[in-house]
N, C-alpha and C positions, 0 to 999 in steps of 0.2 A: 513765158519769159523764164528764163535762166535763174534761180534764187541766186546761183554763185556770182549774177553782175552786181548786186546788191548786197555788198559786204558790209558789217558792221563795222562800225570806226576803229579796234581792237584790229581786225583783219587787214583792213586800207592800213593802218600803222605799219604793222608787219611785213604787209606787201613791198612797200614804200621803202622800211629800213634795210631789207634786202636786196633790193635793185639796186638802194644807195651803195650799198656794202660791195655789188654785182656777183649777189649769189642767185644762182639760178636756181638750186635745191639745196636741203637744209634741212636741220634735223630740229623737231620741237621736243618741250620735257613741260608740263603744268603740273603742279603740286598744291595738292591740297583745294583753295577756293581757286587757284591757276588750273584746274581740272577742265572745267568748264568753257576755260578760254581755250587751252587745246584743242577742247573736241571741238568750236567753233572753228580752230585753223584748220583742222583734217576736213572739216566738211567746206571750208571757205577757199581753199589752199591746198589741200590733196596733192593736185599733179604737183607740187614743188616741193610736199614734204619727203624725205628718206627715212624717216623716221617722225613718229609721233607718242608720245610717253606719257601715262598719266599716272603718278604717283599719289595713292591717300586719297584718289578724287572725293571731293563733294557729292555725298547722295541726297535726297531733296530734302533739303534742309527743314518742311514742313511735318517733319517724321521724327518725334522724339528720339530714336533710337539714333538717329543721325548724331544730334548733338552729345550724346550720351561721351561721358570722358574727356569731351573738349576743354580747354581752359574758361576757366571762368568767364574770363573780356571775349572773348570768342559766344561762347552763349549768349551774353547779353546782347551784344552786337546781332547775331541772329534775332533774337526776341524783339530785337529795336525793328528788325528789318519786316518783319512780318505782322505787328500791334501800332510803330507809328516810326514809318519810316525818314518823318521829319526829323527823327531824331537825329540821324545816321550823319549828315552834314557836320552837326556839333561834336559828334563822337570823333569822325576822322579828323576834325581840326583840332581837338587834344590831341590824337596820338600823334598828328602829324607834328603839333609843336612838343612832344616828347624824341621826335627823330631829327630835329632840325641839328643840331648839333652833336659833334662826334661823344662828349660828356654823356650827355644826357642819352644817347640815343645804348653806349655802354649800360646802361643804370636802366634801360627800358628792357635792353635782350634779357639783364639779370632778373627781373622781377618777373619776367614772362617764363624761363626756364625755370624760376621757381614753382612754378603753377603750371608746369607742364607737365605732361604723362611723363612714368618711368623713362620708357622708351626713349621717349624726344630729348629730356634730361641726358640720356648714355651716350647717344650719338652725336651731342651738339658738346660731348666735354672735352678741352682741352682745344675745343677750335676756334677760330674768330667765325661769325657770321656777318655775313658785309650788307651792309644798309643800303647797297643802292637799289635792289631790288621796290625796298618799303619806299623808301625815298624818289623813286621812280613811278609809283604808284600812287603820292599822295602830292608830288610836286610837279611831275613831269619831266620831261626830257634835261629840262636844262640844272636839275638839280640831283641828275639821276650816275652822280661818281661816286665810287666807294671813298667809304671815310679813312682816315689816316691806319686806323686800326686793320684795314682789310687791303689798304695799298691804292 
């Protein structure tokens, strides 16, 4: 049997938003823990990618050196995910009710760029970063519009 008839619900999403959209090829980009879901589209998805991008990928997360640098809430999260990963439920429904609205969701990018690498700090100054991504992630489809701040 074919692995690629047996797509993960990540890939049937994507298949599905595409057709909706009637794109027949299309370019993907995953960043950071979005690494992993890329390299699932190129292998799930291939003939319809034109491109496939992975920026900052996730290396296996069970490798100290992996986490090395990451922000604080990012390490624990990992530690949650691999010691007791019941926690992980209660972790995302904090952050998610710190993104539910456009206030608070301002007040969560700032506390996180404070506790970000240099780097992530220089290139996120001066710009909006739009929530629908997180919010798309932690609410789903129907809650997945950028906030006022990002248009």
């Amino acid at each position: 049997m074919d692995p690629r008839r047996s797509l993960p619900r990540y890939a049937e999403d994507v298949r599905e938003l595409a057709d909706a959209l009637g794109l027949e090829r299309f370019a993907n980009v995953g960043e950071s823990g979005g690494g992993p879901h890329a390299l699932v589209l190129a292998y799930a998805l291939g003939d319809r990618l034109t491109l496939n991008l992975v920026l900052a990928g996730m290396g296996p997360a069970h490798e100290a050196w992996v986490r090395d640098g990451m922000k604080p809430m990012n390490r624990v999260i990992f530690g949650a995910a691999q010691r007791a990963p019941w926690l992980l439920r209660p972790m995302m429904a904090a952050m998610g009710r710190a993104v539910r609205d456009d206030k608070r969701y301002a007040k969560f990018v700032e506390q996180q760029l404070k506790v970000s690498p240099p780097p992530d700090r220089g290139c996120s100054a001066g710009t909006e970063i739009c929530c629908a991504p997180v919010r798309l992630a932690l609410f789903g489809r129907e809650r997945a519009v950028p906030c006022r701040s990002c248009g």
